[in-house]
C-alpha atoms as a printed R data frame, in Angstrom:
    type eleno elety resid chain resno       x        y        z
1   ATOM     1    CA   UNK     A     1 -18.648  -86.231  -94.859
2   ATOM     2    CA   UNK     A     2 -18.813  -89.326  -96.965
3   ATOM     3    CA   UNK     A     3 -22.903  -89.912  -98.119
4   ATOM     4    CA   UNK     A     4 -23.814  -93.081  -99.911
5   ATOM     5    CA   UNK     A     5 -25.872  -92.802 -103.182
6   ATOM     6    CA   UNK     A     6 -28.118  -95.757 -103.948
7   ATOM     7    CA   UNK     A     7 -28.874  -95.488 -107.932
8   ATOM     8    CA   UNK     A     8 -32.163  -97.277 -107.823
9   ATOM     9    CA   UNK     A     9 -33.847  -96.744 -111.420
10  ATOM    10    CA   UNK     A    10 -33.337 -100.143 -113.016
11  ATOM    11    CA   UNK     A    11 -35.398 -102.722 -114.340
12  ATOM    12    CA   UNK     A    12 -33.644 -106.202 -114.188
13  ATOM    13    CA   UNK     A    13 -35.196 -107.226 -117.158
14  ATOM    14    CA   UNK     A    14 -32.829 -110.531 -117.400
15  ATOM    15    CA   UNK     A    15 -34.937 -111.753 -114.112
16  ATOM    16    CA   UNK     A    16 -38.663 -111.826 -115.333
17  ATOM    17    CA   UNK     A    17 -40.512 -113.668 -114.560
18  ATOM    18    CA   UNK     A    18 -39.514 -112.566 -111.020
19  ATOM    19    CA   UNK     A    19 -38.985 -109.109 -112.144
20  ATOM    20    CA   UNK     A    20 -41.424 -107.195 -113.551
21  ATOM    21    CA   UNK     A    21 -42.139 -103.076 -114.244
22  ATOM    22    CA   UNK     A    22 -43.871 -102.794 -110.962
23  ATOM    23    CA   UNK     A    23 -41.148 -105.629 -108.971
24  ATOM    24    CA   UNK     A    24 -37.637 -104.828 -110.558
25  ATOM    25    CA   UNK     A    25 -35.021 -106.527 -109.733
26  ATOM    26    CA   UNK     A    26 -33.430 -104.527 -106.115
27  ATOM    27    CA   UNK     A    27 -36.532 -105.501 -105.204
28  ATOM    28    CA   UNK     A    28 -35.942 -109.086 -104.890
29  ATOM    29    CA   UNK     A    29 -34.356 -111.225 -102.132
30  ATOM    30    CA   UNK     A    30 -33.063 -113.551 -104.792
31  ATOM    31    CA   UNK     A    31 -29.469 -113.216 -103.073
32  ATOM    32    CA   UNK     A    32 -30.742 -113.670  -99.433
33  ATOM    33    CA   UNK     A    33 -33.740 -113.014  -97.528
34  ATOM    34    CA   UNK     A    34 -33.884 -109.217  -97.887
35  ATOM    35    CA   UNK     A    35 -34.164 -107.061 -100.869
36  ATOM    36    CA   UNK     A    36 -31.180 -106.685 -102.577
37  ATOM    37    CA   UNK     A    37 -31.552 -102.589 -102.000
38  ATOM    38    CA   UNK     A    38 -31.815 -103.356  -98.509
39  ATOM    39    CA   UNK     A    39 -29.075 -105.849  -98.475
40  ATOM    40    CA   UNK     A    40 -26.857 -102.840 -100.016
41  ATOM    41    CA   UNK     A    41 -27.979 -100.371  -97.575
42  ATOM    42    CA   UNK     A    42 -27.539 -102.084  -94.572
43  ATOM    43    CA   UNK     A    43 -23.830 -102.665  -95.748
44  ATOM    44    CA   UNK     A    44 -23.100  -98.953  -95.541
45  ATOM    45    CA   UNK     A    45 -24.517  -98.047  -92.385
46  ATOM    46    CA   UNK     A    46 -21.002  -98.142  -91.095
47  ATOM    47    CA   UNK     A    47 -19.720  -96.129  -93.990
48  ATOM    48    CA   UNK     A    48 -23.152  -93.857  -93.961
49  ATOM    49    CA   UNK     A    49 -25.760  -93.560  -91.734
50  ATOM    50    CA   UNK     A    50 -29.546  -93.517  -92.351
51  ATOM    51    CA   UNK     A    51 -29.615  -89.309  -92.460
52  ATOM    52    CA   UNK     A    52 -26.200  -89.604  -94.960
53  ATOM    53    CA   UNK     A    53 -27.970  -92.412  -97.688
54  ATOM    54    CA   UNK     A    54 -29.446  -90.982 -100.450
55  ATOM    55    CA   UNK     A    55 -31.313  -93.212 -103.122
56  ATOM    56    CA   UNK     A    56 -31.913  -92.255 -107.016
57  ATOM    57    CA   UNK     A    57 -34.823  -93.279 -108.791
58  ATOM    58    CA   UNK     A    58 -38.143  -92.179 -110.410
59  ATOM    59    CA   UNK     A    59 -41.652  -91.309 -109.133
60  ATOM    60    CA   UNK     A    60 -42.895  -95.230 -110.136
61  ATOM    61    CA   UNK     A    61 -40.523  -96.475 -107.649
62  ATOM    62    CA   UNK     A    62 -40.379  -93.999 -105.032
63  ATOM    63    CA   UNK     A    63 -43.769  -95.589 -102.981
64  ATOM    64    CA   UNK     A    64 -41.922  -98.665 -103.045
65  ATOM    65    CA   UNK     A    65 -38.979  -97.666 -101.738
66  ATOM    66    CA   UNK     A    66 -40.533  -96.251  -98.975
67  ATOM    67    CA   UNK     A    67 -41.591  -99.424  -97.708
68  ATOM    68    CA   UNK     A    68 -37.749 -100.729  -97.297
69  ATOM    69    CA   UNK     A    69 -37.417  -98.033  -94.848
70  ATOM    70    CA   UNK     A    70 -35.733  -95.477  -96.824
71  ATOM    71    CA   UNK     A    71 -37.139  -91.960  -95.347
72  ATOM    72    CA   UNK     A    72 -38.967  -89.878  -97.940
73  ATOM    73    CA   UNK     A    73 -36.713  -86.772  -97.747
74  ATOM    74    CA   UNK     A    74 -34.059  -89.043  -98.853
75  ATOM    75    CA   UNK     A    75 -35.125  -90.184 -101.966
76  ATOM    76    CA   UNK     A    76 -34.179  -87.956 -105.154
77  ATOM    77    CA   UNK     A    77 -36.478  -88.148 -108.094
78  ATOM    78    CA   UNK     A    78 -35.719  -88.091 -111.805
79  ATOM    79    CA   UNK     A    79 -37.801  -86.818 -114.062
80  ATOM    80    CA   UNK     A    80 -37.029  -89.643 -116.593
81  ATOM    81    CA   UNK     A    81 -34.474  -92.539 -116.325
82  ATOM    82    CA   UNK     A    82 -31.241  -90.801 -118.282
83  ATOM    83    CA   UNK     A    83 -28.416  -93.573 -116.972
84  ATOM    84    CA   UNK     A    84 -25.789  -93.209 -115.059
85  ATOM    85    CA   UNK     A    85 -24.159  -89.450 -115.349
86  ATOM    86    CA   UNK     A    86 -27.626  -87.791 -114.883
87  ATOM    87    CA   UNK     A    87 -28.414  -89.659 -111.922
88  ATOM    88    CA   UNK     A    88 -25.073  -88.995 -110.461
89  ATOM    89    CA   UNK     A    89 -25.127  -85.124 -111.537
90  ATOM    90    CA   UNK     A    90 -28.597  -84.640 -109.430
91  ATOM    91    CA   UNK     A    91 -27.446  -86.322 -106.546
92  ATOM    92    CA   UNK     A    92 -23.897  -84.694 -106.461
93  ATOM    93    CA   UNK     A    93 -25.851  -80.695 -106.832
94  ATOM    94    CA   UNK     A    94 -28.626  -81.908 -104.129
95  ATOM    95    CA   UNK     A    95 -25.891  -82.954 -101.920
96  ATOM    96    CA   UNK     A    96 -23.560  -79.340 -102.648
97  ATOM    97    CA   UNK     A    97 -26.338  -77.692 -101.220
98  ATOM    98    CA   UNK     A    98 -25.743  -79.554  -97.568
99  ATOM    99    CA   UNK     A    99 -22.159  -79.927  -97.800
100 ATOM   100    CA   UNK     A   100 -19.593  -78.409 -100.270
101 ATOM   101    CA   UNK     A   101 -17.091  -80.938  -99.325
102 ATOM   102    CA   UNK     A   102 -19.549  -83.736  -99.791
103 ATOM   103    CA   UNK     A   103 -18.159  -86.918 -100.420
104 ATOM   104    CA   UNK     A   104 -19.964  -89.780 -102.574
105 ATOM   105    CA   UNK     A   105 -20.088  -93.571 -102.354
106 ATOM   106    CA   UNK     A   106 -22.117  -94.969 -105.516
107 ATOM   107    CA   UNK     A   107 -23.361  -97.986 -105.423
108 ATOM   108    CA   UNK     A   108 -26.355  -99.704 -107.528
109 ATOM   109    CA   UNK     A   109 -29.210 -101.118 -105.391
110 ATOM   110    CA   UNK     A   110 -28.642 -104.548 -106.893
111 ATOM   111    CA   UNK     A   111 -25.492 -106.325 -106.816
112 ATOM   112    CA   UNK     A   112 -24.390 -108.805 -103.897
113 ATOM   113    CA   UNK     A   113 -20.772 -109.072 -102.239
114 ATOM   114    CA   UNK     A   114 -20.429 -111.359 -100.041
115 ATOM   115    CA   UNK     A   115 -17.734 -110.181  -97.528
116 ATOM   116    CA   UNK     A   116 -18.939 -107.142  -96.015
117 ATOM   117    CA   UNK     A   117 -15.734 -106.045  -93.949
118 ATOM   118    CA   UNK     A   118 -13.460 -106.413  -96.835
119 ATOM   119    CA   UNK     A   119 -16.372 -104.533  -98.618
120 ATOM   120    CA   UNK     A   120 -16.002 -101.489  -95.963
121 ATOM   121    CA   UNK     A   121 -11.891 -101.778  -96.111
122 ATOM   122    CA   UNK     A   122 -11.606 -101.395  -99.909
123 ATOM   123    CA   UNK     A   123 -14.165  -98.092  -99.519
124 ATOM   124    CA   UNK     A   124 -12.379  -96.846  -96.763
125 ATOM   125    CA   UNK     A   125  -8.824  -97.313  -98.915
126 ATOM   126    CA   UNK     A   126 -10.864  -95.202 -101.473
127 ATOM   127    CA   UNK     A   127 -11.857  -91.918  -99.213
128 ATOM   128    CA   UNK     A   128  -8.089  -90.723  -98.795
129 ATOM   129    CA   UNK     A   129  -8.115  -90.301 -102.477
130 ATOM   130    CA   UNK     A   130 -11.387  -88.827 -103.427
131 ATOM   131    CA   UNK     A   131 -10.645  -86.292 -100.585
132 ATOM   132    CA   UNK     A   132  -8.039  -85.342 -102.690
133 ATOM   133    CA   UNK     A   133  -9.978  -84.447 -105.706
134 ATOM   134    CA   UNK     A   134  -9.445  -88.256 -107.729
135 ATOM   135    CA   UNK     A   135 -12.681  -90.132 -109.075
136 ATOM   136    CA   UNK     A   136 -11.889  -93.836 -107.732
137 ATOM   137    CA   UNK     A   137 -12.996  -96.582 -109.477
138 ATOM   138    CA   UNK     A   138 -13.310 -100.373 -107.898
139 ATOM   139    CA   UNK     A   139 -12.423 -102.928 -109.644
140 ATOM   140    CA   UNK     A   140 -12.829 -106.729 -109.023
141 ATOM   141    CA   UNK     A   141 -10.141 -108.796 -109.001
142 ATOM   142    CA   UNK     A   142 -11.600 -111.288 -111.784
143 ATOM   143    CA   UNK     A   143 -12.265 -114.982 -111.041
144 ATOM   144    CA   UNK     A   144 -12.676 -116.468 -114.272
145 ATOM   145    CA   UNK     A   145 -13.174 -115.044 -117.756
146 ATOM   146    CA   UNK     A   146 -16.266 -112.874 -117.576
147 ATOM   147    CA   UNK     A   147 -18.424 -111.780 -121.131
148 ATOM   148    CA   UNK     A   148 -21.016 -110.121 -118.890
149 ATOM   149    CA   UNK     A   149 -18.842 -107.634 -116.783
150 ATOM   150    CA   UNK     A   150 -16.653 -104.173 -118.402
151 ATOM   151    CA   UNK     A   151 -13.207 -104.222 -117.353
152 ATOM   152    CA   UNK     A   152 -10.334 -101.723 -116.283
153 ATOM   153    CA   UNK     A   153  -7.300 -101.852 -116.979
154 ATOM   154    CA   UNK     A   154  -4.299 -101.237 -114.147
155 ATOM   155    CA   UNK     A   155  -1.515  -98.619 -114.667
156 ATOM   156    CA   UNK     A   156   1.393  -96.909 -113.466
157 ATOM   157    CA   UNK     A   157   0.842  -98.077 -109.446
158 ATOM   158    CA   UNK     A   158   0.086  -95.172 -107.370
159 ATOM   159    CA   UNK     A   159  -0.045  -97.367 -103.630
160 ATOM   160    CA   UNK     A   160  -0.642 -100.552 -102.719
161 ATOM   161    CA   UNK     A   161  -3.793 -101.518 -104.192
162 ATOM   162    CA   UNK     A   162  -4.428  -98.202 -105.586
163 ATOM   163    CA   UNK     A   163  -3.568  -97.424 -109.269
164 ATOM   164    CA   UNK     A   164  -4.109  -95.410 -112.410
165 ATOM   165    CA   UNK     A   165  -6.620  -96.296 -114.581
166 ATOM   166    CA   UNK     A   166  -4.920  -97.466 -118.108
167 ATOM   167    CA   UNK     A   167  -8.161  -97.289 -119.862
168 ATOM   168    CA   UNK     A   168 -11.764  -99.066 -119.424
169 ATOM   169    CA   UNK     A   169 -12.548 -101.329 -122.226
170 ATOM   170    CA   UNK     A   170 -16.375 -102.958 -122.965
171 ATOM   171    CA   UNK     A   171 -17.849 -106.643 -122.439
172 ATOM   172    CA   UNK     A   172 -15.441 -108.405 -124.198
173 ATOM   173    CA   UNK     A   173 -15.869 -111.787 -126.533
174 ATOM   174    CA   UNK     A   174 -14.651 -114.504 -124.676
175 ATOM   175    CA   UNK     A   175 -11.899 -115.075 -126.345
176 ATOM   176    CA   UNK     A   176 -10.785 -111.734 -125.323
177 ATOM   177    CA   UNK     A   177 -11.854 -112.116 -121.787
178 ATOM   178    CA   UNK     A   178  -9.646 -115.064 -120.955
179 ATOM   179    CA   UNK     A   179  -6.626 -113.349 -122.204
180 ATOM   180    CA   UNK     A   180  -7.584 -110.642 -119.831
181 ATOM   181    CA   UNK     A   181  -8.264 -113.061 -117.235
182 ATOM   182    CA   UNK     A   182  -4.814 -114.705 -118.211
183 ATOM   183    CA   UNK     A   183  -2.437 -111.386 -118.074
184 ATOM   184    CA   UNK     A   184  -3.757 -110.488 -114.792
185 ATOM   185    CA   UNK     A   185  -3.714 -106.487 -116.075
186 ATOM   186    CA   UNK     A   186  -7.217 -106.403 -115.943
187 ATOM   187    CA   UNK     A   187 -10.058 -106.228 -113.122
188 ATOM   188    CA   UNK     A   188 -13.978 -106.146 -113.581
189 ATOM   189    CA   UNK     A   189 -15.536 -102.724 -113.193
190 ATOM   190    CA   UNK     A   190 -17.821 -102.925 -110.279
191 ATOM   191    CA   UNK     A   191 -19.704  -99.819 -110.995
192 ATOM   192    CA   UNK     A   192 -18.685  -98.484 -107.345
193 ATOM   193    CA   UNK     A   193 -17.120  -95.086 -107.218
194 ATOM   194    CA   UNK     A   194 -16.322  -92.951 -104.867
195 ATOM   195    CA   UNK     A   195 -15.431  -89.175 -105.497
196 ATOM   196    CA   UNK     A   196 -16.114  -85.431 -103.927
197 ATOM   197    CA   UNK     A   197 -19.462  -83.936 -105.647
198 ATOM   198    CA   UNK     A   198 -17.767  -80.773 -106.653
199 ATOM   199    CA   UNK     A   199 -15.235  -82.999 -108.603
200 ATOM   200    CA   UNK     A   200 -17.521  -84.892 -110.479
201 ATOM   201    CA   UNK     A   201 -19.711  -81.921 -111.226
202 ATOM   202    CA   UNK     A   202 -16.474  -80.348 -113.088
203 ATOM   203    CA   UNK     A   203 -15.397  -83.376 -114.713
204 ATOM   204    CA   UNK     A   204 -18.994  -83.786 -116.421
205 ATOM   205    CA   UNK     A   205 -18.748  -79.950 -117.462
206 ATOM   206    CA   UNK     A   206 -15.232  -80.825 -118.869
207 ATOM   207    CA   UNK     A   207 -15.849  -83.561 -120.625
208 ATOM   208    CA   UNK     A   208 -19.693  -82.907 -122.021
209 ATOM   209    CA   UNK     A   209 -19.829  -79.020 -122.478
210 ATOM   210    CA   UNK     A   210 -23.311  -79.481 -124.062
211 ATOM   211    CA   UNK     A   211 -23.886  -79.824 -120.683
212 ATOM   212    CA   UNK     A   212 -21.724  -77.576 -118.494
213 ATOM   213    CA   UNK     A   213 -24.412  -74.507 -118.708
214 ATOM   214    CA   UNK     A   214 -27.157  -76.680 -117.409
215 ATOM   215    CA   UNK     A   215 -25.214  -78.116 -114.688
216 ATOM   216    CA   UNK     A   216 -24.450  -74.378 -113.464
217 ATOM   217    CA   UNK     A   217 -27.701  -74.094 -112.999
218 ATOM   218    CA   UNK     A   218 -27.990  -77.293 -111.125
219 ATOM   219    CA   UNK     A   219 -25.607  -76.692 -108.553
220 ATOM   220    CA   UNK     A   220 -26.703  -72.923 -108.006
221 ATOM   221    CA   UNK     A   221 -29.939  -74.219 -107.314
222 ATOM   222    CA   UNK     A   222 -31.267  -77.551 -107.671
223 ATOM   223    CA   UNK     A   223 -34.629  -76.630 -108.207
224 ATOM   224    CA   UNK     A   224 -37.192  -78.743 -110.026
225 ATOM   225    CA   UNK     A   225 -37.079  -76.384 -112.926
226 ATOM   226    CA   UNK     A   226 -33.797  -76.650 -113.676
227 ATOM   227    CA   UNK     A   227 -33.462  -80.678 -112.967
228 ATOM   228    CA   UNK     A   228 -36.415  -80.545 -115.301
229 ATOM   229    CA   UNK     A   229 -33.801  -79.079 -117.889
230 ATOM   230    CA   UNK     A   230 -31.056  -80.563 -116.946
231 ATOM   231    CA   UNK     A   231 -32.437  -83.631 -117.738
232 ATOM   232    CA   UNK     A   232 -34.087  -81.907 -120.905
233 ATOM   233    CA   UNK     A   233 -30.719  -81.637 -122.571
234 ATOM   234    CA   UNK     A   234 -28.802  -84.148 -123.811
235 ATOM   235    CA   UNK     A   235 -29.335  -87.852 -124.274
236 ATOM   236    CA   UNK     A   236 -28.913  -90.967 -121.852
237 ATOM   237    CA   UNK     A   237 -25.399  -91.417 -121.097
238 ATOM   238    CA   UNK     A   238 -23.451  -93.463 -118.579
239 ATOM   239    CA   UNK     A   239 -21.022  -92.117 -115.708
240 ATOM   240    CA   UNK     A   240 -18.209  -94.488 -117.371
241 ATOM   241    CA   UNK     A   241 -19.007  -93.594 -121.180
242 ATOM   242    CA   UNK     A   242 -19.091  -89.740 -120.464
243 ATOM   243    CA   UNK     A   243 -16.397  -88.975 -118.234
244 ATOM   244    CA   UNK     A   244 -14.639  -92.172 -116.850
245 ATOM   245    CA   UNK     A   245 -13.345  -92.888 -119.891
246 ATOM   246    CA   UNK     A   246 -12.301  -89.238 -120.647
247 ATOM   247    CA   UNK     A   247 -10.479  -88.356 -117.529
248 ATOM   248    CA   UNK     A   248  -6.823  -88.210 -116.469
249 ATOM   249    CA   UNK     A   249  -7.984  -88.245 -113.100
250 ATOM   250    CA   UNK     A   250  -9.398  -91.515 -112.323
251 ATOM   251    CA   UNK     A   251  -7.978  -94.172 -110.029
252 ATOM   252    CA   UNK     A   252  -9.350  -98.025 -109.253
253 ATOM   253    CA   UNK     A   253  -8.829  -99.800 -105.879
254 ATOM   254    CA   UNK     A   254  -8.232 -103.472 -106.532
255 ATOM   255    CA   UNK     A   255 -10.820 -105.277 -104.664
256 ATOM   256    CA   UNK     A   256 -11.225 -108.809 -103.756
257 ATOM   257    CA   UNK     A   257 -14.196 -108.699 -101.831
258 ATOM   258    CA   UNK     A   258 -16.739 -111.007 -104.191
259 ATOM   259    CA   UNK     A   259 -19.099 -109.332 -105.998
260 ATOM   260    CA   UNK     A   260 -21.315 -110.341 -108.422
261 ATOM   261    CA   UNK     A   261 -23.701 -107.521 -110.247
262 ATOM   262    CA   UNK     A   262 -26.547 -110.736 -110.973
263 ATOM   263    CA   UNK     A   263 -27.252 -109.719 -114.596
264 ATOM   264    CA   UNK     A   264 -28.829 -112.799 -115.026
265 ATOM   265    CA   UNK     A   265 -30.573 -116.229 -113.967
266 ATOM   266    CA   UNK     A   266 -27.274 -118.179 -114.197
267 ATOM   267    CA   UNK     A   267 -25.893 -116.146 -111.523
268 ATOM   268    CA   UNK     A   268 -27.441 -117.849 -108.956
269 ATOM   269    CA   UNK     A   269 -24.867 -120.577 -109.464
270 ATOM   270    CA   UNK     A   270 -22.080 -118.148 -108.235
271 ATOM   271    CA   UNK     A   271 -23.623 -117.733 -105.392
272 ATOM   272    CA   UNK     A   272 -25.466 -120.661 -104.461
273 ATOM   273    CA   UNK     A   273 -24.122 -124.016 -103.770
274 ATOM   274    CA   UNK     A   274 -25.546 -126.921 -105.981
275 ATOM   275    CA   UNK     A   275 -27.177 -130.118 -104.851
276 ATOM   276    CA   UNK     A   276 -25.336 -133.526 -106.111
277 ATOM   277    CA   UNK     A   277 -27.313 -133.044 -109.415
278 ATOM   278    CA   UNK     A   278 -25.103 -129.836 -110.089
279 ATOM   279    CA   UNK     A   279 -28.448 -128.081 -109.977
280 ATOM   280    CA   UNK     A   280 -29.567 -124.603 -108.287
281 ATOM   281    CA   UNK     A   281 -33.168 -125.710 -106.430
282 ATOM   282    CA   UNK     A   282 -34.511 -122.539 -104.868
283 ATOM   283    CA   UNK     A   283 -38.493 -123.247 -103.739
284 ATOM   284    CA   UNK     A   284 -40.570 -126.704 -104.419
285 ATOM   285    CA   UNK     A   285 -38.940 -128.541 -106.363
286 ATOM   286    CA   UNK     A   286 -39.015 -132.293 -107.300
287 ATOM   287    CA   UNK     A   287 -36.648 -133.469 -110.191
288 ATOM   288    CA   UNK     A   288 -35.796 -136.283 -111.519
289 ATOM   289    CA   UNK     A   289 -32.558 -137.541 -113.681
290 ATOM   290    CA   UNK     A   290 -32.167 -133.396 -113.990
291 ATOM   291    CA   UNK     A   291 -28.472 -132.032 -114.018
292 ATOM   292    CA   UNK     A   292 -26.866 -128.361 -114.321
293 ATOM   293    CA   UNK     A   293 -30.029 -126.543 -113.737
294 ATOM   294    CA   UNK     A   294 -31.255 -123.421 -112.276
295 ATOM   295    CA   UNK     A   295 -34.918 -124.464 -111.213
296 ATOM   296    CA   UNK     A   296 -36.640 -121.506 -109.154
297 ATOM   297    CA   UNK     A   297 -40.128 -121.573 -107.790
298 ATOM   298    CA   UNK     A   298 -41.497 -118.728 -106.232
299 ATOM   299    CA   UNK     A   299 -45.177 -120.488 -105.363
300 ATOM   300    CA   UNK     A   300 -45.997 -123.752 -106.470
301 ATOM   301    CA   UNK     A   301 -43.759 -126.671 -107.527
302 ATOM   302    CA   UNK     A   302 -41.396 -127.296 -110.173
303 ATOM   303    CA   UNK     A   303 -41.207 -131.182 -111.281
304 ATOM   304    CA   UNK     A   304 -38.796 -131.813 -114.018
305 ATOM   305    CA   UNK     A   305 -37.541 -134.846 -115.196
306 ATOM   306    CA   UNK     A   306 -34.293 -135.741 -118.079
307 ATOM   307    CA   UNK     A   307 -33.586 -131.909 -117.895
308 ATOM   308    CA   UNK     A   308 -29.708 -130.789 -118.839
309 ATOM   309    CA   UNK     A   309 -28.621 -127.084 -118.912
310 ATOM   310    CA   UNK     A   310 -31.843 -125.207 -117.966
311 ATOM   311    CA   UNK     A   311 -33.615 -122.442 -116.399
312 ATOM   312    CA   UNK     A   312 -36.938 -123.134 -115.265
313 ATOM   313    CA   UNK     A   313 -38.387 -120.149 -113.351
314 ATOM   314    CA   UNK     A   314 -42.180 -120.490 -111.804
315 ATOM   315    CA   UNK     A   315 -44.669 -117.468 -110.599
316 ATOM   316    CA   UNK     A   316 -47.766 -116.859 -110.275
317 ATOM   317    CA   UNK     A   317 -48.033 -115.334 -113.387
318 ATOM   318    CA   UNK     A   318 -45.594 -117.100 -115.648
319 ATOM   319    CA   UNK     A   319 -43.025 -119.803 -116.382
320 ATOM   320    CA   UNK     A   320 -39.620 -119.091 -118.279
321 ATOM   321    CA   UNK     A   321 -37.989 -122.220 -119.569
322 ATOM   322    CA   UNK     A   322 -34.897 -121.142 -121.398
323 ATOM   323    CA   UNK     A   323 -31.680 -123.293 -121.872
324 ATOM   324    CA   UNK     A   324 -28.831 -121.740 -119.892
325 ATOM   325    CA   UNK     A   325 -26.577 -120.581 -122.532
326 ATOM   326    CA   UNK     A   326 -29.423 -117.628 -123.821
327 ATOM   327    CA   UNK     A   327 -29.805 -116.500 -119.982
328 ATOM   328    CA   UNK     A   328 -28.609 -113.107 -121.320
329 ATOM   329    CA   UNK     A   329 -31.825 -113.018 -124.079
330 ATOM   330    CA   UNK     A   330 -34.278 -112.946 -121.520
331 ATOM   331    CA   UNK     A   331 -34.085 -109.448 -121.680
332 ATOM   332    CA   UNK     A   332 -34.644 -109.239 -125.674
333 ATOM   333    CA   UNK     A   333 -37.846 -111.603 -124.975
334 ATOM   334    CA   UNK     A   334 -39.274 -109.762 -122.701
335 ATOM   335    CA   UNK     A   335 -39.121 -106.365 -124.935
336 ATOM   336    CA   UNK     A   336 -40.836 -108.311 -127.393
337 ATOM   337    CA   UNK     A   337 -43.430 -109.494 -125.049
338 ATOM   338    CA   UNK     A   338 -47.029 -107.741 -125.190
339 ATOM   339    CA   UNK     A   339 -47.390 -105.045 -122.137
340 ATOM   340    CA   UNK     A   340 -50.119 -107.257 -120.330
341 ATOM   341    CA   UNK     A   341 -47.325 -110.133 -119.786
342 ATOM   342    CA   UNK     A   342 -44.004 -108.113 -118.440
């Protein structure tokens, strides 16, 4: 049985003034007009339905989540946000305890893809293989040269569209992502995987053995104690970082569904078409000899004039004007930003 995880812990820090502590970003219908969470379970229902979706995420969320429709009993709590491999652990020992044969689709509650059925035929291409014990990766077939995104690299060819992984390399410069884009050997980790919950579980105790006693705990009983200790031990560490990486056993799917992960502001312009101004006008907004900006209002009105290479973001809170090219700072602002503003 195939259940889809929904890791739903983030902040989206790159998106304040939209985003805040209490409004992070999968809750925002920045890419549409529903939640991005929502957007991402609604794409699964054929995949997964409502009794077989499980989201990740911490008390402070939780409420909110609720309100999207997710059912209470659903929801697994962290103690703490620990990334990627602790959130993954709890949900694969929760899920042992209903199925040993469980199946896992993860997906994060905020990215946007744009083609849903080619969405649903890459996943499906993936379940043959994580049946049979593999953790499959998917990987975006890249589009231009990308600083932003990881990337995998393909190897030996297992079957069509399906391939060893040759290794998994970080955000590159860009002068190393347009070779990558160039040699066509390398696709953009989506941060979907797909893989059987006993599998991962053994992989993690494989590759971290500071945790392996813990996580025998965890899936002989997934009690809050030992969560609480499981997620005692250790530091924050990533899915990719901790076992991806390590393994001999993973596989990617090449995907060419588009995808975008919206990491920050000038994201928009992927996915939004742009007036004859070459700007991105979401909300009221009146400007005036303006080109190649991202104006966004969410109340109120924007009015710009002799603007070139901007992001201008309105709320009823704050403003953010930041040129374009330091989209990816807004998160370093904000963490310098006293508590009352973020």
């Amino acid at each position: 049985m195939l259940y889809s995880v929904i890791l739903a812990g983030g902040s989206g820090k790159r998106f304040w003034p939209l985003s805040t502590e209490e409004n992070p970003k999968q809750f925002l219908s920045i890419a549409g007009n529903k939640p991005l969470m929502l957007q991402t379970k609604e794409r699964v229902l054929e995949l997964s339905p409502p009794e077989q979706i499980r989201v990740v995420t911490t008390n402070h969320l939780a409420e909110r989540i609720k309100t999207l429709g997710f059912d209470k009993g659903n929801l697994l709590i962290e103690p703490e946000g620990k990334n990627t491999l602790y959130a993954i652990a709890l949900a694969a020992a929760k899920l042992l305890t209903l199925d040993k044969n469980a199946l896992m689709l993860i997906l994060p509650s905020d990215h946007w893809i744009s083609n849903k059925r080619k969405f649903i035929s890459r996943i499906k291409k993936g379940i043959e293989w994580g049946n049979k014990g593999y953790l499959v990766t998917y990987g975006i077939v890249p589009t231009r040269p990308e600083t932003g995104y990881g990337y995998i690299e393909r190897g030996k060819v297992i079957d069509e569209n399906v391939l060893k992984v040759k290794r998994f390399t970080e955000k590159p410069n860009i002068k190393t992502a347009t070779c990558y884009f160039k040699s066509d050997n390398f696709l953009w980790n989506s941060g979907i995987f797909l893989w059987k919950a006993a599998s991962i579980l053994e992989e993690i105790k494989e590759h971290q053995p500071h945790l392996a006693e813990v996580i025998a705990r965890l899936q002989k009983n997934p009690s809050k104690k030992n969560i609480q200790q499981f997620y005692q031990t250790g530091a924050p560490l990533s899915i990719d970082y901790g076992v991806l990486e390590r393994s001999e056993n993973v596989l990617v799917i090449v995907s060419n569904f588009r995808w975008d992960d919206i990491g920050t502001w000038n994201s928009l312009e992927r996915i939004f078409t742009k007036n004859d101004d070459d700007n991105i006008e979401k909300g009221k907004i009146h400007s005036l000899n303006s080109h190649n900006n991202i104006f966004y209002a969410e109340n109120g009105i924007i009015v710009a004039k002799g603007l070139e290479d901007m992001i201008v973001v309105h709320t009823e809170n704050a403003t953010l004007i930041i040129p374009k090219n330091d989209a990816q700072e807004v998160k370093e602002i904000v963490d310098r930003l006293p508590k009352e503003f973020t």
